[in-house]
N, C-alpha and C positions, 0 to 999 in steps of 0.2 A: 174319045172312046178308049179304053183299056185294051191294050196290044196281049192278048193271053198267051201263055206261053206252051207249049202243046208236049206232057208229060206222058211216059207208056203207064199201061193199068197198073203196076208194083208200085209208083208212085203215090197214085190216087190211093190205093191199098191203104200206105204208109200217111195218108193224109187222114185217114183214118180213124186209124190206130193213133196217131199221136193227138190226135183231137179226144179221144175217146181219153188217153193217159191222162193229159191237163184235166177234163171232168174229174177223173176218179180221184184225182191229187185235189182237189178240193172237197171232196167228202170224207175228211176228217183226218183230224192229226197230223197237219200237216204248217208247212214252212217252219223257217229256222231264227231261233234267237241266238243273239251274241252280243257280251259284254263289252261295252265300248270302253268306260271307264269305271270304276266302284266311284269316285268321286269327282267331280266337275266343281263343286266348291258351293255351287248356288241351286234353288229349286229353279225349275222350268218351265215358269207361270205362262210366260209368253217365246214363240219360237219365229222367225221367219227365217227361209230360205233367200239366199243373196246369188246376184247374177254370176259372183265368182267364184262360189261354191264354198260360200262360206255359210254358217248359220249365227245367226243373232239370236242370243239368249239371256232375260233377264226377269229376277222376279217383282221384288221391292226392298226399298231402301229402310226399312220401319222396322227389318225382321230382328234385329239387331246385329249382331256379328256374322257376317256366313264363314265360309271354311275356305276362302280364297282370298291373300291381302292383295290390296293395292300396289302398283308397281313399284320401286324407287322411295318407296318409304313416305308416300302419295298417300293423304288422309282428307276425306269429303266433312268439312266444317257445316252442319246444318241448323241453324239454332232453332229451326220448327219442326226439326225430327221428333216423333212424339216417345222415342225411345234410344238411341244414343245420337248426341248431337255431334259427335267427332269421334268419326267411321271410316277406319284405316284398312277395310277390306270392300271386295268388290259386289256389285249386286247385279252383273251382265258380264256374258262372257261372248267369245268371239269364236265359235270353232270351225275348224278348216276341215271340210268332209277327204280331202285329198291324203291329210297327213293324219289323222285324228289326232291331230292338236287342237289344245285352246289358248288361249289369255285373256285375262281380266280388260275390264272395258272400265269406265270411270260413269256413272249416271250421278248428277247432284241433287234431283227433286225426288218426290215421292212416285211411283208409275204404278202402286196395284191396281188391280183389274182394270188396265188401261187397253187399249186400241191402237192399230195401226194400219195401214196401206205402204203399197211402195207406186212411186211416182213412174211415172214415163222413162226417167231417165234411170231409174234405179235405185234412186234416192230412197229410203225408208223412212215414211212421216208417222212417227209416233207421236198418239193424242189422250191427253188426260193423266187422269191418276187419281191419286186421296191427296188429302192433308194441300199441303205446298205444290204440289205436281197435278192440282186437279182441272190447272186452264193452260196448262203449260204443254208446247211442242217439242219434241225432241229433233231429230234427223239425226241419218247416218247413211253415212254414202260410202260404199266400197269402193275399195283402195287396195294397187296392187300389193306383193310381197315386201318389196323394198323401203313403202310406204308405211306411215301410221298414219290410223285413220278412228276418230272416235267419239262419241258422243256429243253433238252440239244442241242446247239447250234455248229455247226462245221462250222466254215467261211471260205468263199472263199471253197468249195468242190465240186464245180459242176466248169466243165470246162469251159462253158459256160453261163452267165445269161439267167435264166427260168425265165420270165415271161408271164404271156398266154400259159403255157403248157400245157403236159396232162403225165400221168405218166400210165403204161401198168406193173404189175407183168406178169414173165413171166414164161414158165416150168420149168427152173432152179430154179427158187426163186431171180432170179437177176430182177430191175427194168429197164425197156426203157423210158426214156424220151425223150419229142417229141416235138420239133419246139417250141412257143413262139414268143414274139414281134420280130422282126428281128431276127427271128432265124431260119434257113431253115436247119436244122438237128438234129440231135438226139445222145443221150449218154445213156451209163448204170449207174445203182448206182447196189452193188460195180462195181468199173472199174478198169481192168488192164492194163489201157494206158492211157496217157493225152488226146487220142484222141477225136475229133468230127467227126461223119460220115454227110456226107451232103447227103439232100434228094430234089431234084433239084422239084416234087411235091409240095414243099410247097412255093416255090420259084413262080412254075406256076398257084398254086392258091391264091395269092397275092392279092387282089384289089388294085391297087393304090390309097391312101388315105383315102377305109376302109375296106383293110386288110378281114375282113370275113374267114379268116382260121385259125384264134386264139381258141384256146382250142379244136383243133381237135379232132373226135371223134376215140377212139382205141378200137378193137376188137381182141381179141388174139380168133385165130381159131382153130378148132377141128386138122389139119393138121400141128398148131406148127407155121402156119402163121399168118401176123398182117394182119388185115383190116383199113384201116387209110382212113375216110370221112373229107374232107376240102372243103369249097364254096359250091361246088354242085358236085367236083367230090371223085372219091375212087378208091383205089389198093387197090392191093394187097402185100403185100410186104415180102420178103425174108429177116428179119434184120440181120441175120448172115453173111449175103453174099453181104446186099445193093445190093439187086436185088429188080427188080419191076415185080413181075409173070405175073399180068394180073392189066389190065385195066377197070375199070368197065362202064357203059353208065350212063351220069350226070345226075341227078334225076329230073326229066319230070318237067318244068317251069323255070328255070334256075334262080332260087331265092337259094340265099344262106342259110345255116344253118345254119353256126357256127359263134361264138363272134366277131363281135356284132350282128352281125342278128337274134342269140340265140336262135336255135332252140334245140331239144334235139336227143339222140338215145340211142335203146337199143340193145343188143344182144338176140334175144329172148329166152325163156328157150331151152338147149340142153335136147334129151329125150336119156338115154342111153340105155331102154329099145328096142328101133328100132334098127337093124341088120347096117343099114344105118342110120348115124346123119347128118340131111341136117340144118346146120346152116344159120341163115335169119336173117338179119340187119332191123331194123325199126329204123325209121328218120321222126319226126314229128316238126312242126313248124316249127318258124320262121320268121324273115324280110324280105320283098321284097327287090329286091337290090336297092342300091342309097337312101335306108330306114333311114340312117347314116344323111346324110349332112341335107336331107327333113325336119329332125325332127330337128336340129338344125336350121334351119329360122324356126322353129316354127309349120310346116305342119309333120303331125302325121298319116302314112300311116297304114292303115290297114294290119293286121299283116297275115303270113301264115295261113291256114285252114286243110291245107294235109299233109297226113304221106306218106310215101313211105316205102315197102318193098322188098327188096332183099335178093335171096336165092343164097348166093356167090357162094355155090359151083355145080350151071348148069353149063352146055357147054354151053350158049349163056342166060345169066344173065338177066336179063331187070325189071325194078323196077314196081310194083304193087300200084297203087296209091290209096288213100284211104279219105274220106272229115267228120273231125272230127268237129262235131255242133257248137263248138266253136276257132275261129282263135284265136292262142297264139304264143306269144312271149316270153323267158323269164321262160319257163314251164319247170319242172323239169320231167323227166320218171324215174318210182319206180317199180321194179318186185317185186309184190307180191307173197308171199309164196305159191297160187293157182296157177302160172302161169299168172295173169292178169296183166296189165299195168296201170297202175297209172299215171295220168300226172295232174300236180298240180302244183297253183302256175301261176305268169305270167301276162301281160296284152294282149289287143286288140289291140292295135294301139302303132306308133314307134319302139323303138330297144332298144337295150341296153346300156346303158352310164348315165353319171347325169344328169338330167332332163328329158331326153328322153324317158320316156314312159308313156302311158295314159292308161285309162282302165283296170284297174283293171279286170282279171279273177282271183274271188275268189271259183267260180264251179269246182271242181276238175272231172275229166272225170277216169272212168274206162274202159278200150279195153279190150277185151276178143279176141286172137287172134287164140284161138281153133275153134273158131264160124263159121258155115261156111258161106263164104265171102258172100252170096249170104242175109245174113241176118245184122239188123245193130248190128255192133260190138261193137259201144261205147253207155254209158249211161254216164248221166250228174247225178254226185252227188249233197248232201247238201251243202251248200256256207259258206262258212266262213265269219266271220263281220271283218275281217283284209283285205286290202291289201296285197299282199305277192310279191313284185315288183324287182328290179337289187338288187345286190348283197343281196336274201333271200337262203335259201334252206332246203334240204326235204331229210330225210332218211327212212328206214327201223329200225323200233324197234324188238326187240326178240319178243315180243309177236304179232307180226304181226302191232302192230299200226305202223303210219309214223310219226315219229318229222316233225313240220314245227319251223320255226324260222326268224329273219332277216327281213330287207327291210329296206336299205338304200340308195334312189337314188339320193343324194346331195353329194357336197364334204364337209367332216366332219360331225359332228353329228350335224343335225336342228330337231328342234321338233316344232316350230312354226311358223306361216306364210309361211307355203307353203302348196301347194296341197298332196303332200304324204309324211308325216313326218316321221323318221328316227324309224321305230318300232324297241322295244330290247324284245318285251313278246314272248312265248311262247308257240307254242300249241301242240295240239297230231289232228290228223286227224285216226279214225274208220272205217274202210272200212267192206259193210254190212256182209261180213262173223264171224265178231265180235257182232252179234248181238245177246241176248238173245235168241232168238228162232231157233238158231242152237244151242244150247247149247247139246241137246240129241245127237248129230252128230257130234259133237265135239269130235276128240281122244288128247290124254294125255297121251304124252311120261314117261312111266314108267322107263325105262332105257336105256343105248345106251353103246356102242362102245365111249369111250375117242379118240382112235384112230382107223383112218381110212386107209388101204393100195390099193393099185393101183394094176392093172391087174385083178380084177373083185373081188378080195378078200370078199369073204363074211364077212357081218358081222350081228346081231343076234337083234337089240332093239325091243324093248315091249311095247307097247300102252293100255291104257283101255278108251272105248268106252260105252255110255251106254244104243244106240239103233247102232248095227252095220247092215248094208247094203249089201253088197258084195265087195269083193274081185274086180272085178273091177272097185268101187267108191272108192282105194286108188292109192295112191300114195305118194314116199319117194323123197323129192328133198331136196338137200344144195344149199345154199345161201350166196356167197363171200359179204360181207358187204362191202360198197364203200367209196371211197371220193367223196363226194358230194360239187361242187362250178359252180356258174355261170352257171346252167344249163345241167349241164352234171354229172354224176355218174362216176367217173374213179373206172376202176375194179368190177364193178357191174356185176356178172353173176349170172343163175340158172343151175342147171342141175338135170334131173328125173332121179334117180338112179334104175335102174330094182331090180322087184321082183323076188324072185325065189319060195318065197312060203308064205302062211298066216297062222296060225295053233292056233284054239283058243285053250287057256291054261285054263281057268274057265271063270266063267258068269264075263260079260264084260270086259275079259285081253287077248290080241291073243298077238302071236309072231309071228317076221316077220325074212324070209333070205332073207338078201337085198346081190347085189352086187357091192363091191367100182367101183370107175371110172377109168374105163379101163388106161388111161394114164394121165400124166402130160400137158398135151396139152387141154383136157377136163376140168380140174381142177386143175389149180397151186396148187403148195402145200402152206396149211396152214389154219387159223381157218376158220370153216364155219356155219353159223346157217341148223342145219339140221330139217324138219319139217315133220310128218306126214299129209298127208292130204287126210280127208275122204267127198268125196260128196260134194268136192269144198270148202271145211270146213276145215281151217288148226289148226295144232295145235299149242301149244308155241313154240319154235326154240328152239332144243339144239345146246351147241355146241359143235363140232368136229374138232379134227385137224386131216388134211389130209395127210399123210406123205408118 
């Protein structure tokens, strides 16, 4: 039971008021941009967050030269590059969220619109690619300061070429990979058979000639099952057994979501505090169908407007629809450390591919899906002066900010004479709970738990706060850092880990008994940023491994 801590009325007043600020700081014009870098050297097709607070960043080897050489006068020999076969610049970079430094990284094979997970250990298993890089594994395992640490390459390891996949960590800590270009099945990484399982779903959501179920969207659910969104429709699926449990009903308009019609989804945050965890998929954006060919003769159709939600686990499922002030294509969804959604990034009109999209959305939107429905749930933020268009994307920082990055919708790298030139800069995007004047309400994790255990395992971190609230304006959630590419976050989850009790220690230090996450189905194992958050007001991210 939660120990509350007994506050005079000026307080509660004050709890108020600053609940009422945070609302009003999200109805409009709000959070802050800044220039990380004008140039990083390479676009920022794919992004993942590292346990050391590093990020991995890389596009493809095929673009021909980027704007960043190789170390040491270090040149990648490819004789099946389909465009220079001896490439003395780099096509990944490595940046340090701490210093905002980078350096180049060295990739040999081809990786576009490739896939990844990171393992238990931290390990990052990147899967696929084009050309040469399309059955080929990568890794990269962080390494401290002192250290080099960098690309190792395994060819020919997937049984099947990935490209347009999607990658799902699972309870075990083994990876599901899923469907791709002609690919209507799925494998594990590691795998104890040559085998591929066919999933005859991917095969039925097909479009003949634009496909629309590329980079399907994966949910690993509280139950141990996947949730797998392609076109417009979604299972449920039993991977162990290649069974399809349930069938869900195609989401109200019958406009596709996924690549290239690029809409995004998230898994909403899981609360483990509730006796019952009712998991709900949200699915925003997107391209109207026949959005593909239109925009190739030239005509650039107005992009989706509506999210849809589904609570997988009713007896009779039916999706919630919802109309977000600005239609986006191309948009990335970010779970923020409060539980809010982030969707950033994108244009209005067309779809995804080279050339084809227009309009630029540089408004990133915040959803607030605790709100109740009855009131409006999105606010339109501060705009960015970039473009952010096909192959850009968007993470999660430890201290709550988002990386943006990327925007390249030509083939190869152009920077002139055209409408949207090939951006390499770099920004941070501030979301308003970063702002000055939550600073009093702001907690700071004084210590934590390294490691985390399962079946409700207590465990004891410490916060200092230096106007605290009540005991019902917290809460403790971890946060799976993703691979983030082409619109979709793979592996992105939250989960609110219950409290058992808050106990101040002295003026502005309390302690908290959290408890770990009931099972491996809730939280694969491995690193997670874990965050205190008071009054909608999160703190920096630690992080923890789950084990």
């Amino acid at each position: 039971m939660i120990n509350f801590l007994i506050f005079p009325l000026s307080f509660l007043h004050f709890f108020s008021v600053v609940t009422s600020q945070i609302r009003s700081s999200y109805s409009g014009g709000s959070g802050e941009w800044r220039l990380l870098h004008e140039n990083v050297g390479i676009s920022a097709m794919h992004m993942q967050l590292l346990r050391n607070n590093k990020v991995i960043i890389f596009d493809r080897t095929d673009f021909g030269p980027s704007n960043l050489s190789l170390p040491d006068g270090i040149c990648r020999v490819d004789k099946s590059d389909t465009v220079l076969q001896t490439d003395c610049t780099a096509h990944s970079i490595l940046y340090d969220i701490d210093t905002n430094a980078f350096r180049p990284l060295m990739i040999q094979t081809d990786t576009w619109c490739s896939s990844g997970a990171v393992l238990p250990n931290g390990t990052l298993v990147q899967t696929g690619g084009f050309n040469d890089g399309d059955r080929n594994i990568r890794s990269f395992t962080p390494c401290s300061d002192d250290e080099y640490c960098d690309w190792i390459e395994f060819p020919r390891s997937l049984i099947q070429r990935r490209w347009y996949a999607t990658n799902q960590v699972l309870p075990d800590g083994r990876i599901i990979i899923v469907g791709g270009r002609r690919q209507f099945n799925y494998e594990f990484y590691p795998s104890s058979s040559s085998e591929v399982i066919w999933l005859n779903f991917l095969a039925e959501t097909n479009d003949q000639g634009m496909e629309n179920n590329l980079y399907p969207f994966l949910h690993l659910l509280p139950d141990g099952n996947l949730f797998i969104f392609a076109n417009t429709r979604s299972i449920l699926l039993d991977y162990n057994q290649n069974r399809v449990l349930k069938v869900f009903p195609r989401i109200p308009g019958d406009d596709p979501r996924n690549y290239p019609s690029a809409g995004s989804s998230v898994l909403l945050p899981l609360d483990e505090s509730n006796s019952d965890i009712e998991p709900e998929i949200m699915v925003c954006g997107g391209a109207p169908r026949a959005s593909f060919p239109q925009a190739m003769q030239g005509n650039f159709v107005r992009a989706i407007s509506t999210c849809g939600r589904l609570k997988v686990l009713d007896p009779n499922p039916s999706w919630t629809m919802e109309d977000m002030p600005l239609a986006r294509v191309m948009g990335d969804m970010i779970l923020l450390p409060n539980g809010d959604v982030l969707i950033i990034n994108g244009a209005q009109f067309g779809t995804a591919g080279w050339e084809l999209g227009r309009g630029p959305v540089t408004q990133p939107i915040i959803y607030r899906p605790s709100t109740d429905v009855s009131d409006w749930r999105f606010a339109i933020m501060s705009p960015s002066t970039r473009p952010r268009m096909y192959h850009s994307s968007a993470i999660l920082l430890t201290d709550g900010r988002v990386l943006v990055s990327g925007s390249n919708p030509h083939v190869n790298y152009i920077f002139t004479n055209v409408e949207y030139p090939t951006d390499l800069s770099m920004e941070s995007f501030s979301p308003p709970y970063l702002a000055p004047e939550y600073d009093q309400i702001r907690p700071r994790i004084l210590s934590i738990d390294e490691k985390i255990g399962y079946g409700g395992k207590l465990f004891s971190p410490t916060f200092q706060v230096q106007v605290y609230l009540t005991a019902n304006a917290l809460s403790v959630r971890i946060v799976a850092p993703s691979f983030a590419t082409h619109s979709f976050s793979m592996n992105q989850r939250m989960v609110s880990l219950k409290i058992i009790g808050v106990t101040g220690l002295s003026p502005f230090m309390y302690g908290l008994t959290v408890a770990g996450p009931s099972t491996a189905a809730i939280a694969p194992p491995g690193y997670y940023l874990l965050f205190v958050v008071h009054a909608h007001v999160p703190s920096q991210g630690m992080w923890v491994k789950i084990e």
